[in-house]
N, C-alpha and C positions, 0 to 999 in steps of 0.2 A: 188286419185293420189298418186303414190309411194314417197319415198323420192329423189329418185334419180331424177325422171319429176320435180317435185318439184323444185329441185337444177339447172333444166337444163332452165326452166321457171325465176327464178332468176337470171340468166345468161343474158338471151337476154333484163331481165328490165336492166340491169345493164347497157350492152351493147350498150342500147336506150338512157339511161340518159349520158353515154357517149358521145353517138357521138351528142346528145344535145348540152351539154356542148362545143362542139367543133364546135358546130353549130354559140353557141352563141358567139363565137369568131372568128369567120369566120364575123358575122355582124358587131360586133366590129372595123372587119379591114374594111371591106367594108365603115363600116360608116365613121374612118378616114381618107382613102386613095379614096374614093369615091368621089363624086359630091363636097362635101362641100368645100369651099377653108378653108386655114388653117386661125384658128382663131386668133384674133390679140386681146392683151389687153383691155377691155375695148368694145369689142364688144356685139351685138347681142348676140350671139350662147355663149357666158359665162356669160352674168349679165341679171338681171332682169329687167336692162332698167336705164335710170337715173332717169326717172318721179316716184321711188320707193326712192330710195336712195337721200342724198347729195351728193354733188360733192363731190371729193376725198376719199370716202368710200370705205372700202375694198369689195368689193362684186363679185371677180371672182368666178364663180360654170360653171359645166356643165347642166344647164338650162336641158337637155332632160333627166336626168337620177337621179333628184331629185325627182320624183315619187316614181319611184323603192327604193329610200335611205329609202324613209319614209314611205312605205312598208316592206322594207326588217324589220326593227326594232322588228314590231310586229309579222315578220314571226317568227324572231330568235325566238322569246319568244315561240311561238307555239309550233316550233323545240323541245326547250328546255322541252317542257311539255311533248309532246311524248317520249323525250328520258326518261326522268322521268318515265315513264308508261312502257316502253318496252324494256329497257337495265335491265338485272337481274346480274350485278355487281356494289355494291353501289361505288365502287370505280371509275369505268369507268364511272358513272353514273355520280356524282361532276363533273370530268373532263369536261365531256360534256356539261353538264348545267353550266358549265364556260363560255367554246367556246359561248353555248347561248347567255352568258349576254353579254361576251366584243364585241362577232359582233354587238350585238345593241347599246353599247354604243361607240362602232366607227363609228358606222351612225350618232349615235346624233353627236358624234363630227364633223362630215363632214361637216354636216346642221349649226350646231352652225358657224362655220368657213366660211361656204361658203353663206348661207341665211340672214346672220343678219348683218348690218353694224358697222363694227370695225376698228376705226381710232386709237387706241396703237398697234404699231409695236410690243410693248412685248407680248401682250394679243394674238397676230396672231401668231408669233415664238409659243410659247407656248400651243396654239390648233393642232400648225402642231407635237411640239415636242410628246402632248400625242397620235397623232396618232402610235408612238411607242412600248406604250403598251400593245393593243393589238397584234399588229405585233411582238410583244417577247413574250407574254404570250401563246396563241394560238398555235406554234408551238410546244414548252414546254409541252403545256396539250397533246396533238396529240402524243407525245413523251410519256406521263406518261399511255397512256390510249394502246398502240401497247405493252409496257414493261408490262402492267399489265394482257395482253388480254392472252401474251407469258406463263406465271406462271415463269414467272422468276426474278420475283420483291422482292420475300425474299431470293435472294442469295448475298455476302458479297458485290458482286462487283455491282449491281443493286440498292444497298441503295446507296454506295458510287456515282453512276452516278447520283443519281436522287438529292442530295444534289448539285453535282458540276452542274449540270443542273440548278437547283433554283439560287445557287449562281451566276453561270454567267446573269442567266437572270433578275436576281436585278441588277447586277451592270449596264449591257448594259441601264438599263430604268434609273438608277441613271446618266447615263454618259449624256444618252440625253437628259433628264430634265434640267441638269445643262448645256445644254452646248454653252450656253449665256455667264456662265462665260469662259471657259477653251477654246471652240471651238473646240474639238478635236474630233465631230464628222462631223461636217460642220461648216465649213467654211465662213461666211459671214460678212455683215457688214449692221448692220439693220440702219444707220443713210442714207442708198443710199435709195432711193426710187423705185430701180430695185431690193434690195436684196433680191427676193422670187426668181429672175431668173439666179441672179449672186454670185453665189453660191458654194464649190468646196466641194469633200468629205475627209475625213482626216481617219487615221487610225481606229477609234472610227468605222464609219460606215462600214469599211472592216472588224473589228471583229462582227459585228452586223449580217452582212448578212453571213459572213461563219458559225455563230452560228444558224443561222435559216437554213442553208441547211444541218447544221451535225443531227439536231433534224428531220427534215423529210425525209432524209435518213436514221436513226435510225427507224425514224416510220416504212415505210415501210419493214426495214427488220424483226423490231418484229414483224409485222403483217405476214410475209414468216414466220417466226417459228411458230405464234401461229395458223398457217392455217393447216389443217389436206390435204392429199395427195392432196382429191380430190376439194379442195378448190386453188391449188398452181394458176389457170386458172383466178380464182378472181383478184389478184394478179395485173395480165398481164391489167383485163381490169380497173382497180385501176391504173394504169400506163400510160395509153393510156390515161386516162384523166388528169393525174397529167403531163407527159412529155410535153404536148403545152402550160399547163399555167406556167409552168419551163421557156420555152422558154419564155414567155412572161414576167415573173418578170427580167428575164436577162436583155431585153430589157428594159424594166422600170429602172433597175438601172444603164445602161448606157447610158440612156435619147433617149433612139431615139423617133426620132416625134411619131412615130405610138404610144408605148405604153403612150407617155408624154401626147397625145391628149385624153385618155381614163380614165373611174373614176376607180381604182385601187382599190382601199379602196373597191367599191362593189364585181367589179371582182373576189377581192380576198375571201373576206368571201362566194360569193356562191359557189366558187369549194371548198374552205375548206369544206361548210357545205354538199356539193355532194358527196366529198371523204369521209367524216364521217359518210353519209347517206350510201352510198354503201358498208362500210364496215360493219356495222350494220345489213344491207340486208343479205349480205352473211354470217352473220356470223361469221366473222374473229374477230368482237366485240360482246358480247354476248347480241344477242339481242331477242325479241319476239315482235308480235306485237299488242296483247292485254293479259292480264291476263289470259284469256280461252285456248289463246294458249298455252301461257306457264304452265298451266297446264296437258292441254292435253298433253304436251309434256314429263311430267315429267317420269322417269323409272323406276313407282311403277304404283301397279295393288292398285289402289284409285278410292272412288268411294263418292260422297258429294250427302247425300238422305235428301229431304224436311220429314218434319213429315207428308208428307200424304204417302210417301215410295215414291214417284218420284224421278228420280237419276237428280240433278241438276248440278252436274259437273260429269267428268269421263273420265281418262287418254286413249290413247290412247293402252291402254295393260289389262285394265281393264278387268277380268271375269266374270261369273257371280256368282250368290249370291244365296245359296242354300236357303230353305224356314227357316227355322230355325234362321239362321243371320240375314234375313232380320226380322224377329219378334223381334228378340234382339234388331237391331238396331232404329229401331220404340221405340222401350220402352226407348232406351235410346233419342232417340231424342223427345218423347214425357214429360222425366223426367226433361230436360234442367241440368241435371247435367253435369257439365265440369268439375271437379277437376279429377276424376280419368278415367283408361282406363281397357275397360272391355274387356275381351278377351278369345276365345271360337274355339274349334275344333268341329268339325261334320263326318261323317265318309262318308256323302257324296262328300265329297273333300280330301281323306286321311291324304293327307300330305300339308295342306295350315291351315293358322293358322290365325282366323280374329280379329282383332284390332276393336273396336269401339270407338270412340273419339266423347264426345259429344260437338259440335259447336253451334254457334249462329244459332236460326229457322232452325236447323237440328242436324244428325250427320255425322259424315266422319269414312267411313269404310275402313281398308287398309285389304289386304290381303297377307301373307307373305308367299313363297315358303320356304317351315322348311323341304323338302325332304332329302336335305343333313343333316340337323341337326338331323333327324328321323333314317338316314340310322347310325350315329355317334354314338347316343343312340343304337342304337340295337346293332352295334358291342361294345360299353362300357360294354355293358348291359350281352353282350354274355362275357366280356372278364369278368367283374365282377362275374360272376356266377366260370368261372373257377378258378377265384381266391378263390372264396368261396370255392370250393370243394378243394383246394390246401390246404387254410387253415384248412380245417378238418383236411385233411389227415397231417396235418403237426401238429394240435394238436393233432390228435391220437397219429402220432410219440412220440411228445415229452411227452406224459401222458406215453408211454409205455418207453421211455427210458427213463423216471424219475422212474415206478415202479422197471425198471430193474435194476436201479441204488440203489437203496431204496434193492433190495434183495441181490443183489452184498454186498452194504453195512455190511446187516448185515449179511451174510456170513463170509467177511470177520471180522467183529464184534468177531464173534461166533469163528471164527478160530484162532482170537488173543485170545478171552476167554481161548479155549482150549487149545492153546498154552500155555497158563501161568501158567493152571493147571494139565498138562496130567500130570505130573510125579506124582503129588499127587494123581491123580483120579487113577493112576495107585499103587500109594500105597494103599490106601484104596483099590481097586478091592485083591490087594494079602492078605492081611489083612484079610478080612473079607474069602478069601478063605481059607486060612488055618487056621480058629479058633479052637482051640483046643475042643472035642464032651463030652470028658468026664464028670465027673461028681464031680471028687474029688476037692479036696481044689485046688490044685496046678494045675489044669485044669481051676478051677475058677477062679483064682489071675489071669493066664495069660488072659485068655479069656477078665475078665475087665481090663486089662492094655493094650490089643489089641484095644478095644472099645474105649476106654481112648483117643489112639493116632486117631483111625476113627473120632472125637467126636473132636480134636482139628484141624485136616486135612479138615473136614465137614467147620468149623468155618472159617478156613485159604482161601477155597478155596473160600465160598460167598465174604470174604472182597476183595479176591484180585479180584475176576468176577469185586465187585462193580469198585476197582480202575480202572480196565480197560476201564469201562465204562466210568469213569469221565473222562476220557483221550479225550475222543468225547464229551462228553454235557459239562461237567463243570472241567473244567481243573484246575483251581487254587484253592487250601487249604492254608485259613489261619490257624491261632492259633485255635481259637474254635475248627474248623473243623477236622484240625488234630488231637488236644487234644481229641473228640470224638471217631477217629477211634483207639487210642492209648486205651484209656478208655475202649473200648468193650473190648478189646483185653485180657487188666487187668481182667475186669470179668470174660472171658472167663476162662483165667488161674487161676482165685481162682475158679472157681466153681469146678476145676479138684485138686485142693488142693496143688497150686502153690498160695507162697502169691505173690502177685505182685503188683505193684505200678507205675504210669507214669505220667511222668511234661513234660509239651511242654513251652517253652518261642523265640517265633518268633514277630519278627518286619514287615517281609515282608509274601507275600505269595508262597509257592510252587506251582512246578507243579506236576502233578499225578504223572509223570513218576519219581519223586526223591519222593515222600510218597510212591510208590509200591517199591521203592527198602530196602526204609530204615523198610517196613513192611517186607520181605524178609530176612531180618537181623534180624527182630524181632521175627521172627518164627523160623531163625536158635537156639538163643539162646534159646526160648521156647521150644523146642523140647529137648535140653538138661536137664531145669527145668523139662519136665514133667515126667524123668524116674530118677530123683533125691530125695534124702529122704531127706524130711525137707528142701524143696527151698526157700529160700526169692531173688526175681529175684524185683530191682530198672529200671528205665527205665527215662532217661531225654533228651530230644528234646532240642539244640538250633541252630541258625541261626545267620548269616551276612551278609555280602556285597560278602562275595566271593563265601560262600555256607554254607550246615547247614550240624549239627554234631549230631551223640546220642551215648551216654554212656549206655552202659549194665552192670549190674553188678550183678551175679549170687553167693551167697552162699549157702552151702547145709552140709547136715551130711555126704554122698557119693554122688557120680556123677560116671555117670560111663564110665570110661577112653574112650571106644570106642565112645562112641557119641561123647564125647569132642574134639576127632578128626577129627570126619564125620562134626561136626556142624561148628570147625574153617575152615576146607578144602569149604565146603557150603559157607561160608562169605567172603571166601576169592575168591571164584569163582563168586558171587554176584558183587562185589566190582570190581571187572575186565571186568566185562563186563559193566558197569556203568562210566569206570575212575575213583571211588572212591579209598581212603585211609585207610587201616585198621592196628591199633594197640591192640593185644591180649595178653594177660596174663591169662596163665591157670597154674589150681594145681586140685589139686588130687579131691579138696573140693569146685573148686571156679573157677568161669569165668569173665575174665574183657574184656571189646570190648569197645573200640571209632572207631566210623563209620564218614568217613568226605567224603561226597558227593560234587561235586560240582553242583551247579544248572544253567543248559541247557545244551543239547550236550549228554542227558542222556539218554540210546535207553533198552524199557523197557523189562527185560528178565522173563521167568519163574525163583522161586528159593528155595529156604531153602533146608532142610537137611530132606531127606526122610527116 
């Protein structure tokens, strides 16, 4: 049977129990407006006679519908058990197993009130007053059970109703409990002997019943929201049996004989528990109507295998189970392990992914449709690969524009090298071009005083390569350092037969580009020394906060005037292109230089005097 027969079959039970219900108050009239004459206190057709009782015993009941009271009690309870069993909301589920208990324990009050002899007027007021609370609770729950059926029970304004709900319905049960002292729901005066008949209603019980008809017109509208399209038809025949018994509590609270002549109290609790019943039926409260169904019903491919491999439960969407899982899941149900879940692909089902779960004398197999998770993978899977390949091509890139960078480097490396030393590399190239071939003395003097200067040019040009190099790896010279490159320097010029001497005294350190220039200065003056007879050439480095200084000081037997020229114009060209300071004192025999550099801001040039 489809779902939709299904739904159309629960219709006409609905429909049945309907017009039941309306059956059974169609007898109800009959039976008050019928044959019977109206009953008079104290009769027949209300007490169980006097030969049971003492005189003056309270004992009015309706004698024909005290079967049904004490009946109805243990139905409730039954009721209540089913709903237990077949509501799969624990929420709506309390509710109902509420309604349960206070239908039956308003029967018992009926009975206690109506079957047993009770001569205190308080103890009577006070059986009639708890008929109350059922009659405020029961609405209440029908109200929390339509709000919760809706999903609308965790929004701000749905808590707030369900508190002012509770609260009112304490106080109504507070009001009529009490209301022997205050009387402000009725009216009466229990010292008359008529005050069950003479009776009037007072405000108390005008907010009592407008609070019971706001809560089941509530009901029924949450029950309209939480009905799906095709359920709105439920609805209608949920109305059809709630609008006659409307009709009829109307009458009841305006006394008319018909409903005053009839037992209320039961009346009421069976349409309550009908309309509860029927919305349950339909569905508009979440219901099932034994566990198998509501398995069956659930919206997974589940399947509950005994350890002999027989499928003992099995959803209504259920597939089957290729040979392989069902081995697994044997093994797992024959292992009785539960703590963990085993889980297994097979290629005879591509893209389903099975779950074994091991349970009590079985296992339970689910089976998951992972298609879309499969298809997700393969395009990750494709987009990951292009990423790989991205990343290659993106470290090739960056391996080749680091090599390129790394040649560029030293390119320009090399070009600054050569920059610092063409002019000399270009003096040494004329040098050595024009050596004199001859053979004589005076061929020979020049030849090794040519070699002399190649031989100090050679010298000049490694230290100043190195300084430019330090300009990139190690840029800062302290004291040692410098005093080192000064030191070579000195050797150099006594190997050549220049005596020379050098003191460095620094506090901080240089950078390359202020030791390449103050070497620049140092090679002008040396070039002077080394075509001077009998040179003693002094050399002292020092340093400060503003910048550092060196003194030269050249004496000799002759010098010779032209270099002494070429060498200050060289120092003074040096010192210009650096912003440094130069003061010079020359003579015929003698060269003085203070060199005062400032340190940073100092852009590194080729130099000396070629």
């Amino acid at each position: 049977m489809s779902r939709s027969d299904d739904t159309q079959v629960r219709k006409v039970v609905a429909g049945a129990c309907a017009g039941g219900a309306v059956l059974c108050l169609a007898l109800l009239a009959m039976q008050a407006f019928g044959s019977a004459p109206p009953p008079e206190p104290g009769s027949a057709r209300f007490t169980l006679g006097p030969l049971f009782w003492p005189s003056g015993a309270y004992n009015v009941v309706p004698s024909s519908t005290s079967g049904l009271m004490i009946l109805m009690a243990p139905a409730a309870a039954a009721w209540g058990f089913s709903v237990h069993v077949r509501c799969s909301d624990a929420q709506i589920r309390h509710c109902l197993k509420g309604v349960a208990l206070l239908v039956g324990l308003w029967m018992l009050n009926v009975i206690l009130k109506y079957r047993y002899p009770i001569d205190d007027p308080q103890l009577i007021a006070l059986l009639w007053y708890l008929y109350y609370v059922p009659m405020t609770l029961i609405p209440l729950l029908c109200l929390l059970c339509a709000l919760r059926a809706s999903a609308l029970d965790a929004r701000p304004w749905a808590r707030l109703l369900r508190r002012a709900a509770w609260a009112l319905s304490i106080a109504i049960i507070a009001l009529v409990l009490t209301n022997s002292v205050h009387l402000q729901v009725f009216s009466l005066d229990i010292s008359r002997p008529d005050w069950q008949d003479a009776y009037a209603y007072n405000w108390g019980y005008c907010l009592a019943v407008a609070v019971y008809v706001a809560e089941y017109l509530g009901f029924f509208a949450f029950l309209f929201v939480a009905s799906r399209r095709r359920l709105h038809g439920a609805i209608a025949l949920l109305l059809m049996a709630a609008l006659p018994f409307g009709a009829y509590c109307l009458m009841y609270v305006l006394r008319h004989e018909f409903a005053v002549r009839t037992n209320f109290s039961l009346n009421y609790c069976l349409v309550v528990v009908a309309l509860l019943e029927l919305a349950l039926d339909f569905g508009l409260l979440p219901s099932y109507s034994w566990y198998d169904e509501a398995f069956s019903r659930l919206p997974l491919d589940l399947k509950v295998l005994a350890r002999d491999g027989s499928v003992a439960f099995a959803t209504n969407v259920a597939g089957p189970m290729p040979a392989p899982v069902l081995d697994l899941a044997l093994r797992v149900a024959r292992s009785q392990v539960r703590e963990r879940v085993t889980r297994v692909r097979t290629s005879a089902i591509p893209h389903a992914l099975f779950k074994v779960y091991g349970v009590s004398g079985g296992a339970a197999l689910l089976t998951e449709d992972v298609a879309p998770l499969d298809e997700r993978h393969r395009v990750l899977a494709e987009r990951q690969e292009r990423l790989r390949r991205s990343n290659e091509v993106l470290r090739h890139e960056s391996s080749l524009r680091h090599e390129l960078w790394r040649l560029e480097s030293e390119r320009r490396l090399l070009a600054s090298v050569e920059g610092s030393i063409s002019d000399k590399v270009g003096r040494m190239r004329e040098l050595l071009a024009t050596l004199p071939k001859g053979g004589d003395a005076a061929d020979r003097a020049r030849r090794r005083d040519m070699l002399t200067e190649v031989k100090l040019l050679v010298a000049y040009c490694k230290r100043k390569g190195a300084l430019v190099l330090s300009e990139r790896s190690d840029p800062e010279f302290d004291r040692d350092r410098l005093q080192l490159v000064f030191n070579e320097t000195a050797s150099d010029l006594r190997s050549i037969g220049v005596d020379c001497a050098a003191a460095v005294s620094l506090e901080s350190e240089l950078p390359a580009t202020v030791v390449s220039v103050l070497y620049d200065c140092l090679y002008d003056v040396a070039s002077v020394a080394l075509f001077a007879i009998d040179p003693i050439l002094m050399i002292f480095v020092s340093g400060d906060e503003k910048g550092v200084g060196m003194r030269a000081a050249l004496d000799a037997a002759w010098v010779d005037a032209a270099r002494l020229e070429a060498a200050a114009s060289s120092l003074r060209e040096d010192l210009a292109d650096s912003g440094g300071s130069l003061s010079l004192q020359l003579s015929p025999t003698s060269l003085n230089a203070a060199v005062r550099v400032r340190v940073g801001g100092v852009v590194r040039q080729g130099g000396g005097a070629s």
